[in-house]
MARKEDREN-30894 format. One record per residue (C-alpha): residue in one letter; x, y, z. Coordinates in steps of 0.1 Angstrom, whole numbers, padded with zeros to 4 digits, always signed. Layout:
<sites>
AXYZ;...
</sites>
This chain:
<sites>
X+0038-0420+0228;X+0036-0384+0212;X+0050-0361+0241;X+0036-0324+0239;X+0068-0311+0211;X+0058-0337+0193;X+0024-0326+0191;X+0025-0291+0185;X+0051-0299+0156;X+0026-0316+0139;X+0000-0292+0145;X+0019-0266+0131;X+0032-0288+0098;X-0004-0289+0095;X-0017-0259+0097;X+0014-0245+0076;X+0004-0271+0051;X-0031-0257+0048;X-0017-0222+0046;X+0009-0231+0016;X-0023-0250-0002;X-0045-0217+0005;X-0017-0191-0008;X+0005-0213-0038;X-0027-0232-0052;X-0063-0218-0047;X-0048-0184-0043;X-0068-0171-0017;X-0049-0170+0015;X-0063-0161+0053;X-0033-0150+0069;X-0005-0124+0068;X+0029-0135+0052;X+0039-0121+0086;X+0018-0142+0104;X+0029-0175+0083;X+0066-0164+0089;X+0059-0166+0125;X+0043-0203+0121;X+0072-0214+0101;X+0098-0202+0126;X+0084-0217+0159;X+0079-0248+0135;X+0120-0240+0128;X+0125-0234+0164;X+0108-0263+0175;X+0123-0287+0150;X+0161-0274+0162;X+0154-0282+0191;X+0141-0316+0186;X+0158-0326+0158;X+0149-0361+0158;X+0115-0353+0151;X+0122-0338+0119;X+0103-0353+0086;X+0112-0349+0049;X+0076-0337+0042;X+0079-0309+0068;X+0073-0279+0055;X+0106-0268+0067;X+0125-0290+0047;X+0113-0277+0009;X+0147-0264+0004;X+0178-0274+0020;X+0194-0300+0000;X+0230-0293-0012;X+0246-0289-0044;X+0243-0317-0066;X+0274-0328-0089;X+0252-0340-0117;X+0215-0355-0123;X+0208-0391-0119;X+0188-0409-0148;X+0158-0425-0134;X+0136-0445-0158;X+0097-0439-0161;X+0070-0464-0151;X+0054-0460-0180;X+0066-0439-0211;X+0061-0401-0210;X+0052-0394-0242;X+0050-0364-0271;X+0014-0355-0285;X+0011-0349-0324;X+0003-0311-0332;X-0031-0299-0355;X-0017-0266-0365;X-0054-0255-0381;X-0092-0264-0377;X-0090-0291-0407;X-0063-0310-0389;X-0081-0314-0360;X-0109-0325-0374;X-0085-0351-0390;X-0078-0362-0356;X-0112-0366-0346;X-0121-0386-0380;X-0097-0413-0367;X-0105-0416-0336;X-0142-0423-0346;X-0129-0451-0368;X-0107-0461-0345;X-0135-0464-0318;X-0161-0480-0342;X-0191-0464-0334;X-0186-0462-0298;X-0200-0427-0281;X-0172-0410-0270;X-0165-0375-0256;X-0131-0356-0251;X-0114-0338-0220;X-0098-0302-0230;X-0070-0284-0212;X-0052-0254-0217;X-0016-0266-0229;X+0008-0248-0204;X+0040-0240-0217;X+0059-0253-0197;X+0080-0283-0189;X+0067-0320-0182;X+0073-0336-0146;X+0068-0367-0126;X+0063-0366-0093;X+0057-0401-0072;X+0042-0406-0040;X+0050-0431-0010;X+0022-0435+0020;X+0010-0400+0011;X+0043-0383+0008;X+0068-0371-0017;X+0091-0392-0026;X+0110-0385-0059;X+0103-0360-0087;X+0118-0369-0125;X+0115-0349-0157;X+0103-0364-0188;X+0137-0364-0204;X+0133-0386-0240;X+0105-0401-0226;X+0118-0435-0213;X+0144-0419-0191;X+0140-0386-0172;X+0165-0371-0147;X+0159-0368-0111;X+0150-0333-0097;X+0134-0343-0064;X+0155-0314-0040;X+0149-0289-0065;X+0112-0300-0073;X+0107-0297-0031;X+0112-0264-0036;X+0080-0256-0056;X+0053-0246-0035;X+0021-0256-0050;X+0038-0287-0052;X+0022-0309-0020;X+0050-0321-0001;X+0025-0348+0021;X-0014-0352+0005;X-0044-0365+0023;X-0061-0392+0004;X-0094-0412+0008;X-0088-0440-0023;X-0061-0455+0003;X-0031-0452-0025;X+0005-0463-0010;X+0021-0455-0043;X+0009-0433-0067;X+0022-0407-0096;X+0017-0377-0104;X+0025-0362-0142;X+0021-0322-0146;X+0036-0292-0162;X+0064-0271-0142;X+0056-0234-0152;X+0072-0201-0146;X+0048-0169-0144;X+0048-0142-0164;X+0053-0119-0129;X+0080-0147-0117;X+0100-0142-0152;X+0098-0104-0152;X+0108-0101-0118;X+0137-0129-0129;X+0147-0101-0155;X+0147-0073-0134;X+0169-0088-0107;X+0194-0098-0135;X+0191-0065-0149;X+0203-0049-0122;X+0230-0077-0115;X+0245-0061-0159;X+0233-0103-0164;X+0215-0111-0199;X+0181-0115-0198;X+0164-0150-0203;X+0142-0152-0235;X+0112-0167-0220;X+0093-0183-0189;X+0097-0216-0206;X+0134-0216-0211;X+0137-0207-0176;X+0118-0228-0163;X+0135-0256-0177;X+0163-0240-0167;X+0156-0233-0133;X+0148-0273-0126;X+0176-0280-0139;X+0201-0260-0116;X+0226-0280-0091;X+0218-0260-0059;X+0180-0262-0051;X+0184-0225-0030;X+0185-0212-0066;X+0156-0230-0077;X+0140-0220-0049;X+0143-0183-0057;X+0128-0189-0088;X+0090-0191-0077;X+0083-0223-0096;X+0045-0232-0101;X+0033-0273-0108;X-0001-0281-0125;X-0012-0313-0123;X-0033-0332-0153;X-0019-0372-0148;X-0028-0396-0118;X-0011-0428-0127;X-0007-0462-0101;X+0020-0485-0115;X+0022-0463-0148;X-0011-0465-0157;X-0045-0444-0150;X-0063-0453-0115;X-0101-0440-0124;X-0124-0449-0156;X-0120-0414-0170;X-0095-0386-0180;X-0118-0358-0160;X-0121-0382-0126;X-0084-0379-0126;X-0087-0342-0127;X-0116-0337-0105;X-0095-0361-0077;X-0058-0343-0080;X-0080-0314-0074;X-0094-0332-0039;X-0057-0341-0028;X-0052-0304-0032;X-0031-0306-0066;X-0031-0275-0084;X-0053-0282-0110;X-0059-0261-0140;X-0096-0247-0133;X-0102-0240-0170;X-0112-0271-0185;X-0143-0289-0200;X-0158-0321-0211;X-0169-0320-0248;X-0194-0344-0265;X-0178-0336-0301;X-0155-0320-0322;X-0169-0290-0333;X-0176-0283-0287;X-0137-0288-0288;X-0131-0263-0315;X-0153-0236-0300;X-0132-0245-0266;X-0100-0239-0284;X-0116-0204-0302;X-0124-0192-0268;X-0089-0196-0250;X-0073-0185-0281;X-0088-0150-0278;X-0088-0149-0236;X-0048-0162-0235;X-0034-0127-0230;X-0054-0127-0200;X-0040-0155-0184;X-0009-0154-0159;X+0013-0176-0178;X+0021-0189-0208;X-0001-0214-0238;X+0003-0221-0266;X-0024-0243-0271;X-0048-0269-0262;X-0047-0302-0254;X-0076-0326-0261;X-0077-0364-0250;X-0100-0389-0257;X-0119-0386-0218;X-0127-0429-0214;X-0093-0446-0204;X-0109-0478-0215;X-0114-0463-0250;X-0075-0445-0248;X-0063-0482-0240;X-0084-0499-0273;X-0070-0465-0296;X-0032-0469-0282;X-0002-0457-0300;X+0021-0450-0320;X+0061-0452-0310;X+0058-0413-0302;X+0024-0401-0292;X-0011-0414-0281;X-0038-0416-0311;X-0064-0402-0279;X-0049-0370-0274;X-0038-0344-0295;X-0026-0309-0291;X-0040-0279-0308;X-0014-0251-0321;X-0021-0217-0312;X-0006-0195-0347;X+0026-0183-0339;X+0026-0151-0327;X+0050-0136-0347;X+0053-0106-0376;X+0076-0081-0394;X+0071-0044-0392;X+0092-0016-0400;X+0107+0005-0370;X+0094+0038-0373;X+0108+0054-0340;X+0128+0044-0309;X+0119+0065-0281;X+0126+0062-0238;X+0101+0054-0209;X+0118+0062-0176;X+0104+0029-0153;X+0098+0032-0117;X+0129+0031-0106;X+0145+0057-0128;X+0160+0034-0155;X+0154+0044-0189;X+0144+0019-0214;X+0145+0020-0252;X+0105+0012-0267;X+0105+0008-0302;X+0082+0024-0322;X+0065+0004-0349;X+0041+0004-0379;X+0008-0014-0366;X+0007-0050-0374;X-0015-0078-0363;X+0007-0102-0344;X-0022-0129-0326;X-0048-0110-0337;X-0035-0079-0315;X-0025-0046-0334;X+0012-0040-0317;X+0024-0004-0323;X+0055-0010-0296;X+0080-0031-0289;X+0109-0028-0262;X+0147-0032-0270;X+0156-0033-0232;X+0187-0015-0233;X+0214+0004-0256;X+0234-0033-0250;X+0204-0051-0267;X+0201-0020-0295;X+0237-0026-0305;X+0232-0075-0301;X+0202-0068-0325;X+0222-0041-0347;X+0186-0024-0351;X+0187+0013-0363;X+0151+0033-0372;X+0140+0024-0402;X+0146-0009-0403;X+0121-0040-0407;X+0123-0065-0377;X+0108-0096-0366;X+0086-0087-0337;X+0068-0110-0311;X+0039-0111-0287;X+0045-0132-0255;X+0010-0131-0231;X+0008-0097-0213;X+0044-0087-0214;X+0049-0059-0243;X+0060-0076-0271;X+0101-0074-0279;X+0125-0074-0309;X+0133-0106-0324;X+0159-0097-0350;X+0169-0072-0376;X+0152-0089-0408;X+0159-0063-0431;X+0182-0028-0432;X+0167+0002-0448;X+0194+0025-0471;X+0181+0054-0447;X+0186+0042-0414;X+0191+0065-0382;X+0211+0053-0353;X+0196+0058-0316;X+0214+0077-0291;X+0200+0076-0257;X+0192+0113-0240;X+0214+0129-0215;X+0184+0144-0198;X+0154+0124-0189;X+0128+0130-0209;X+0100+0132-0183;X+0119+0155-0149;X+0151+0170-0171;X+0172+0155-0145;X+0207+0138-0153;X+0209+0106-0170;X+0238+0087-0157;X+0252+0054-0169;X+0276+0034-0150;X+0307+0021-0161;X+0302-0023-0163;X+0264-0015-0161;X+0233-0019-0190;X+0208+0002-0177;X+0210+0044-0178;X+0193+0061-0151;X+0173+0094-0141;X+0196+0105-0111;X+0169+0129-0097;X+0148+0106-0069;X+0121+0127-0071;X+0115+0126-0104;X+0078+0120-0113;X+0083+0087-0132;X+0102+0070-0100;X+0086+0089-0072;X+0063+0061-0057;X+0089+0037-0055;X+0114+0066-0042;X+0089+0069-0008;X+0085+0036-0005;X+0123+0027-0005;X+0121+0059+0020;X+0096+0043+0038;X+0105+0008+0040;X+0111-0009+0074;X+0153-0015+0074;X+0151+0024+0063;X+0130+0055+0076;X+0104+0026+0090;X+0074+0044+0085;X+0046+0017+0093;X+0012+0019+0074;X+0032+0038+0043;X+0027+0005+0019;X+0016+0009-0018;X-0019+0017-0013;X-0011+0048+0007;X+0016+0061-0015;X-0005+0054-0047;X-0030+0081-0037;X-0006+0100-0024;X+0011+0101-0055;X-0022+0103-0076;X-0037+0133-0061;X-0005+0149-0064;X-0001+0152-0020;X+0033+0139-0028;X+0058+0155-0052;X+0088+0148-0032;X+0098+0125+0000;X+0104+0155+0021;X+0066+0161+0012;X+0056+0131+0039;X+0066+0158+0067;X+0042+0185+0061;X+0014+0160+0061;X-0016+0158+0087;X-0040+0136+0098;X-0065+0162+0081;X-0044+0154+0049;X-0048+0118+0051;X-0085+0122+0058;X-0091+0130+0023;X-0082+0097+0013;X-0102+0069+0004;X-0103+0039+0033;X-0087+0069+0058;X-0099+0069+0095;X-0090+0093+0120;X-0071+0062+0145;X-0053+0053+0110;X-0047+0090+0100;X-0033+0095+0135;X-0011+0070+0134;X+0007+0070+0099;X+0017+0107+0109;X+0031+0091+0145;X+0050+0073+0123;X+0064+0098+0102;X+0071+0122+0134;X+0093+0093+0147;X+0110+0087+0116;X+0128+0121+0126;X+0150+0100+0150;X+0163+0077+0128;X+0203+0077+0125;X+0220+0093+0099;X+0228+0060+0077;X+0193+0051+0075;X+0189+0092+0060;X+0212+0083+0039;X+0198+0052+0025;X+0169+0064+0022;X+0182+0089-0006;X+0182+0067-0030;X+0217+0072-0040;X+0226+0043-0066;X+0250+0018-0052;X+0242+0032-0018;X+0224+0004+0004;X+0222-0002+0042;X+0258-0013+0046;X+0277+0014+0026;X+0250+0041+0044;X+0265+0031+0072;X+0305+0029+0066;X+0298+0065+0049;X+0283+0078+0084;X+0311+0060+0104;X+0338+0072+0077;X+0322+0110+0074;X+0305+0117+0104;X+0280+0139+0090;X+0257+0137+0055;X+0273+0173+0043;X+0305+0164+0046;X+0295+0136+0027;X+0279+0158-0001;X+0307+0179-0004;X+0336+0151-0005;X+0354+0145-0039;X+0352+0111-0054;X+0390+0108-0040;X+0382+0114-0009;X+0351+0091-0009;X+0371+0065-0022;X+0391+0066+0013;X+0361+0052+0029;X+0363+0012+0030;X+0345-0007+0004;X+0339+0027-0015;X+0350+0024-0049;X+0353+0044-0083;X+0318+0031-0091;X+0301+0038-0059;X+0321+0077-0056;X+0311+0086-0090;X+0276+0078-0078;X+0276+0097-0048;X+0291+0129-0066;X+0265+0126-0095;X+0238+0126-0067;X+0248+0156-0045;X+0256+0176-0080;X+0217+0173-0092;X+0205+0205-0081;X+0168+0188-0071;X+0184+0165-0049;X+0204+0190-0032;X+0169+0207-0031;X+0155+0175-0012;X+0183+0171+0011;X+0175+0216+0024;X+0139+0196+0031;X+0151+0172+0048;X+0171+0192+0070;X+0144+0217+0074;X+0120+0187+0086;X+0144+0177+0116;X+0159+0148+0104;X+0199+0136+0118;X+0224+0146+0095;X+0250+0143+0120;X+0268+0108+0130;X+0285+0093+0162;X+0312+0071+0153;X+0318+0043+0172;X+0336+0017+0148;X+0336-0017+0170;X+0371-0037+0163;X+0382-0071+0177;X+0363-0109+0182;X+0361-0138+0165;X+0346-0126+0127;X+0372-0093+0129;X+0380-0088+0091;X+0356-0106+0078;X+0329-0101+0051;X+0292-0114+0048;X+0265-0115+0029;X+0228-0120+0045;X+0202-0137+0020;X+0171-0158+0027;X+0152-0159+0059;X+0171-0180+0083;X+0155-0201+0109;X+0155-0184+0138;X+0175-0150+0135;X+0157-0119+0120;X+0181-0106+0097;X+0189-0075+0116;X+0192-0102+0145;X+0221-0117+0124;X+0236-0086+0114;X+0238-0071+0153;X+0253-0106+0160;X+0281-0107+0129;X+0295-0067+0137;X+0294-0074+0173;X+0318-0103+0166;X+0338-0078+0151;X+0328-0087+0111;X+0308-0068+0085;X+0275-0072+0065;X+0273-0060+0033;X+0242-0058+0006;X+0260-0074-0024;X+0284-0103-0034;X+0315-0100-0050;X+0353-0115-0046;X+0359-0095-0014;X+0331-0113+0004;X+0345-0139+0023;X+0308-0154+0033;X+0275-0160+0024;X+0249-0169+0049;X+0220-0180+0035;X+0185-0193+0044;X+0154-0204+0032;X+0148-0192+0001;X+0177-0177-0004;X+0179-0154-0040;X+0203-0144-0066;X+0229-0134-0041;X+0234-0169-0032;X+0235-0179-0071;X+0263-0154-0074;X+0281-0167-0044;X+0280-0203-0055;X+0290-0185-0091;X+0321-0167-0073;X+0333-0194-0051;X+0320-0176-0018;X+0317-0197+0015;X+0279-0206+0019;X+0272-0207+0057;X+0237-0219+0075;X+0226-0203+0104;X+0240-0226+0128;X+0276-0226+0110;X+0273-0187+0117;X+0270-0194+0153;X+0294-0215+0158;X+0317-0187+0141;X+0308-0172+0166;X+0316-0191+0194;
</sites>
């Protein structure tokens, strides 16, 4: 008999179910990711305490599994098979000439889809849940990536169904976003990591890793195009298949069509080919399949690929140019990044004019200099990049990268170990917006209400030209702006009044200091006492404090010596905020002398929850891994701090291991 835990358990799977299929698949969600947090973590709470009540399909179970030794081979119910290619209009035409003599006179129409570059997936289903998930491997055999597929959101981990299936399978295309792979790149940007070529090789990639938390971090997205009982299509046609996935809440592709005939395929493919760019991932085609299952069975196969289906080649989308400049945009964070400078060419039927080389690292892989003639491609709406050197020209001119940034003057600064060079000066035009809202963000200054939005017309209409700026605004100011009321107004200066109380380490994160995060903020107040003796310490002396090395020191000095910095820190003082510190350094208990690392969101702790708890057993949290760290404590989805612990060797600890640390 369900008893009231019970019930509210499976209320709240529910309604988090219908939240993940609102957000991950139709992308139009009705709640806050606060308020979903909370759901999941009186769904986490609940489930702790009742832990026989917890299911696999839970929503609280997407990622947990551990680290896997290897993959196990699981064959396919049916074979997963290639498609032939038509690389130009005649070929598919081809196609569609045998098919008509294949079919012998029979109408027939096709189905088109979008070919997603991505990476083929089976998923099976058991009484409405998931049950195993297998990549396509050669096609016979696949390898099974069910705890790492649980991961993927869009992925349904329990589906309602009205055609009373008990077994079922779903085939589909494991994608990585263009915004997912960008983000991927910045993170190992700043970790001095490669970057990955392209969201297809990482997404492959990225299913393929042994510990799921990884995977997890990833933002993995599923489109479904295959339902399949016992290895073989369950409806009469290829788009009822489509139209039902879509009905069990599948992610579906929206954008494709039934065609009566070849030329309506064509104009489908013409269409798409000129609208990809605009698209959130990657294609590099379409795929078109005879729509009739019945008519797919009498056509068959061949030992590779279906005679039904076929997919249509976009060009490739790459072309040589000659390098006529490289110049330096300073991105929003103040690194600087090398944009070559190129003679238009047509790559895709786009005119490209620029091309990024990333870094002075990537300059110096590629061995380009100006002048010479490279191989440059387009990849969807990310600025097309440098293949290789192709070509040197006699008269080539080496790149140097400036020691003043181009767009504030400021210092350029480029750390020993690390790729990027950086504008030092945080109010420097090109970084300002994401300068206040670092200043702003909750674990620093906590000004509530300050979110992008705000600081993007505050930026804009020039309002803000510094952080210290925030203090001489009004709620007359703020009136100005568009979507401003006077309760709002009132309010967002409240904020920024009370912001004046905040401790010094949370001033001095919120410099912006490179290297300088919550943790080292805070052994620099305890070690210091005060943020001048801070600015006017050596980089011998800072090295006294614990965990401050050569890298971090060199930082700090760099920072206090930019004359506009020490400019923002006079404002700073002048607006009342504490640049004095009491030190209080706790010492003794159970986690005395030792190191971690928070990552993920645990289950029921906040993170400052588990920090309070980890220095009041004596230990110490810090922002980054490395060899000194002695553990990691990690929840769900848990980033590229945990990949770097598993990398290192670090201890991995769960919430309730912590705990028990704890005593």
């Amino acid at each position: 008999m369900p008893t009231p835990a019970s019930r509210e358990i499976e209320r709240l799977r529910e309604e988090l179910r219908r939240h993940e299929y609102l957000y991950y698949v139709m992308d139009e969600p009705e709640i806050s990711d606060a308020d979903y947090d909370g759901l999941m973590r009186r769904l986490q709470v609940l489930e702790a305490e009742h832990p026989d009540l917890i299911t696999p399909d839970s929503p609280t179970q997407r990622v947990g599994g551990k680290p896997r030794e290897g993959f196990q081979q699981v064959p396919h119910l049916s074979p997963m098979l290639s498609l032939d290619n038509a690389l130009n209009d005649a070929e598919l035409k081809d196609f569609d000439r045998r098919v008509r003599e294949g079919l012998r006179g029979e109408h027939y129409c096709y189905t088109v889809e979008l070919k997603m570059d991505g990476l083929s997936m089976s998923v099976r289903y058991e009484n409405g849940a998931f049950a195993q998930a297998v990549t396509r491997g050669d096609g016979q055999v696949g390898e099974d990536v069910t705890e790492n597929a649980r991961t993927i959101r869009s992925l349904p981990l329990r589906v309602k169904d009205d055609a009373g299936l008990e077994r079922f399978e779903v085939r589909g295309e494991v994608i990585m976003t263009h915004r997912a792979f960008e983000r991927l790149n910045e993170e190992r940007d700043g970790q001095g990591l490669p970057r990955y070529a392209n969201p297809r090789n990482s997404a492959a990639g990225s299913l393929r890793l042994l510990e799921p938390w990884i995977t997890a971090s990833r933002k993995l997205d599923f489109f479904a195009y295959f339902l399949l009982v016992d290895g073989q299509p369950y409806f009469p046609s290829h788009a009822e298949s489509l139209g039902k996935l879509k009905s069990m809440q599948f992610k579906v592709n929206p954008h494709w069509k039934v065609c009566g005939d070849i030329e309506e395929v064509l104009e489908f493919c013409r269409v798409w080919e000129a609208k990809r760019d605009e698209l959130p991932y990657e294609i590099d085609g379409v795929v078109a399949k005879v729509d009739s299952i019945a008519q797919q069975k009498k056509l068959g196969r061949t030992a590779k690929a279906p005679r039904w289906a076929i997919a249509y080649k976009y060009a490739a989308r790459q072309q040589t140019t000659i390098v006529e400049n490289i110049e330096v945009q300073v991105g929003r964070t103040g690194t600087l990044t090398p944009v070559a400078r190129l003679r238009p060419v047509n790559v895709g039927g786009v005119t490209v004019t620029r091309a990024t080389l990333h870094n002075e690292d990537e300059i110096e892989r590629l061995g380009v200099e100006i002048g010479d003639t490279v191989l440059v491609e387009r990849s969807g709406d990310v600025i097309p990049k440098v293949v290789k050197v192709t070509e040197k020209s006699p008269n080539a001119r080496r790149f140097r990268m400036p020691s003043h940034c181009p767009v504030c003057g400021g210092d350029i600064v480029r750390v020993q170990g690390e790729a990027a060079s950086r504008c030092v000066n945080t109010n420097c035009p090109a970084r300002l917006k994401e300068s206040v809202l670092h200043f702003s963000a909750r674990g620093v200054m906590d000004i509530d209400g300050m979110g992008d939005a705000l600081v993007d017309q505050l930026v804009g209409r020039g309002m803000v030209s510094s952080v210290a700026d925030l203090y001489d605004l009004t709620p007359e100011k703020l009136l100005e702006l568009e979507r401003m009321g006077q309760k709002s107004a009132q309010k967002v200066i409240e904020n920024i009044h009370n912001s004046r109380q905040r401790p010094l380490p949370r001033v001095i994160n919120g410099l912006g200091i490179p290297f300088v995060g919550e943790r080292t903020a805070e052994i620099l107040a305890e070690t210091f006492g005060s943020l001048d003796h801070i600015a006017r310490a050596g980089e011998e002396e800072l090295q006294s404090a614990q965990e401050v090395g050569p890298k971090v020191a060199q930082s700090i000095r760099r920072f206090f010596g930019e004359p506009r910095n020490q400019e923002l820190v006079e404002r700073l003082r002048a607006a009342g905020l504490h640049f004095e510190h009491q030190r209080r350094r706790k010492t003794g208990g159970p986690l005395e002398g030792l190191t971690f690392v928070l990552t993920g969101t645990l289950p029921t702790l906040t993170r400052e929850e588990a920090k309070a708890k980890i220095e009041e057993a004596g230990g110490k949290v810090t922002g980054s891994v490395s060899k000194r760290t002695n553990y990691v404590v990690a929840g769900e989805e848990a980033g590229s701090k945990l990949e770097k612990a598993l990398t290192l060797g670090v201890k991995v600890l769960d919430e309730s291991g912590l705990l028990r640390m704890i005593g």
